[in-house]
N, C-alpha and C positions, 0 to 999 in steps of 0.2 A: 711488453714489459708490465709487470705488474708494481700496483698501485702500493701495496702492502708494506715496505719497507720506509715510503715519505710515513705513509699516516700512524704506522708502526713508532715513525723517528718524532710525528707532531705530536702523536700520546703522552709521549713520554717528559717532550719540553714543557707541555702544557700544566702535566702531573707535577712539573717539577718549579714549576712557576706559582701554583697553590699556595697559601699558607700553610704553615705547618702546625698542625692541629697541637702540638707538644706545644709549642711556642707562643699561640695562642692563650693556652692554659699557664702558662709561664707571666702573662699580663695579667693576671690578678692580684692581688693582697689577701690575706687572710685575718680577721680579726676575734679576739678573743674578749667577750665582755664577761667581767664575775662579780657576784655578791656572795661572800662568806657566807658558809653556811644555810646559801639559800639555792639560789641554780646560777647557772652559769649558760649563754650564749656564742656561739660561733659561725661567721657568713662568709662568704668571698666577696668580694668587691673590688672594680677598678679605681676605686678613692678609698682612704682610711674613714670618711667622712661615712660617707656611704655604706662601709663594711660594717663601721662603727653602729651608726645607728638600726641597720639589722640584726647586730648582733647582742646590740642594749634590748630592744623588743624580744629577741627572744630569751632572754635573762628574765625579762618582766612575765613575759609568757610564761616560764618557770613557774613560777610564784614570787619572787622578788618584787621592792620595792624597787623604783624607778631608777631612786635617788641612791639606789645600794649598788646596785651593777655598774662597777667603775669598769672601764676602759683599761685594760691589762696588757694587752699584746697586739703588734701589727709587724707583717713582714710582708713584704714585697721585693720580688716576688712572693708566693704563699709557702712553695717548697713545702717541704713534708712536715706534718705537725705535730706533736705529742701531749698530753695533760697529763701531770702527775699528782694522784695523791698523795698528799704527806702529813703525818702525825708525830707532833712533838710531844716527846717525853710527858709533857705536864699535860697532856691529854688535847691543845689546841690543833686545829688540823684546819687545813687549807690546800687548795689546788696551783698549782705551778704551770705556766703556759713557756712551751720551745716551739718555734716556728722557722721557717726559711732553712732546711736541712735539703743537700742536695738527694736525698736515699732516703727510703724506709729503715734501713742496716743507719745509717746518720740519727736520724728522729728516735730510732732505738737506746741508739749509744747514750745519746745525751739524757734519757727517762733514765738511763743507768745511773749518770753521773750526776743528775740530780737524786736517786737515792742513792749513796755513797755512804754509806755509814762512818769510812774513814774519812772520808773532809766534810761530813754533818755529823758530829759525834751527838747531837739533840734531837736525834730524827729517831723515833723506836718506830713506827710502822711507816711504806711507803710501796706505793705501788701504780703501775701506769692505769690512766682511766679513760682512755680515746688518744686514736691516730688519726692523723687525716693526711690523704694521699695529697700532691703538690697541684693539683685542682680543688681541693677543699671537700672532696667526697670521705666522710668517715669511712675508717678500714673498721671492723669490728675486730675486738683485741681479745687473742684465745687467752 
C-alpha cells in the first residue's frame, strides 16, 4: 500500500493550519501624516503610535516642519487607501485621506465621492494622487 494518499492528506492539513498570508496583512493599520502645502507621509504599522510616528518622519523627510505634519488619518484594519487632491475655488488646495476600503473598486469610489462637484459645489479642481493596496504598498495611479 502506498504511502501517498496519508502524506498527500498531512500536506494539506498542515497547509491549511498556516496563517493566512491575507489575514496577516489584514493586522496592520495605515497611517496618514500631512503638512499643507508641504509633503505629506504614509506607513503601516501594528499601533497608530507606531504608524504615526513613521509616518510624521517621513512628512519631515519631505521637507516639512515637524510641527506641521499633523496626524490625519488611521484605519485599522489598513484596507485599501486613496489621497485626493482638491482645489477650492479661491485657489486654497489641500489633500484628503479615505482609508479602511474593503476594494480597490471601494477606495475608488470614495476619491469619486470626495470629488463630487454636486455635494462640493466649492471644489473647481480635484483629482486622486495615491492608492495604496490593504497591505500599505502604493498602487501607482494611471
Amino acid at each position: 500500500m502506498s504511502d501517498r494518499p496519508f502524506f498527500a492528506g498531512l500536506t494539506i492539513m498542515v497547509l491549511a493550519l498556516q496563517p493566512d498570508a491575507f489575514a496577516q496583512d489584514r493586522n496592520v493599520g495605515i497611517a496618514f501624516a500631512y503638512a499643507p502645502e508641504q509633503a505629506s507621509g504614509v506607513c503601516v504599522g501594528g499601533s497608530p503610535d507606531k504608524a504615526f510616528a513613521c509616518a510624521r518622519q517621513k512628512c519631515v523627510d519631505g521637507g516639512a516642519a515637524a510641527a506641521d505634519c499633523a496626524r490625519v488619518a488611521w484605519c485599522f484594519p489598513a484596507g485599501w487607501s486613496a489621497a485626493v487632491g482638491v482645489m477650492h475655488k479661491e485657489g486654497i488646495h489641500w489633500t484628503e485621506f479615505t482609508c479602511g476600503w474593503q476594494s480597490r473598486e471601494a477606495a475608488l469610489a470614495a476619491a469619486d465621492i470626495r470629488c463630487d462637484t454636486a455635494q462640493r459645489p466649492y471644489i473647481q479642481e480635484c483629482a486622486l494622487g495615491g492608492l495604496w493596496d490593504d497591505s500599505g504598498k502604493e498602487i501607482p495611479v494611471e
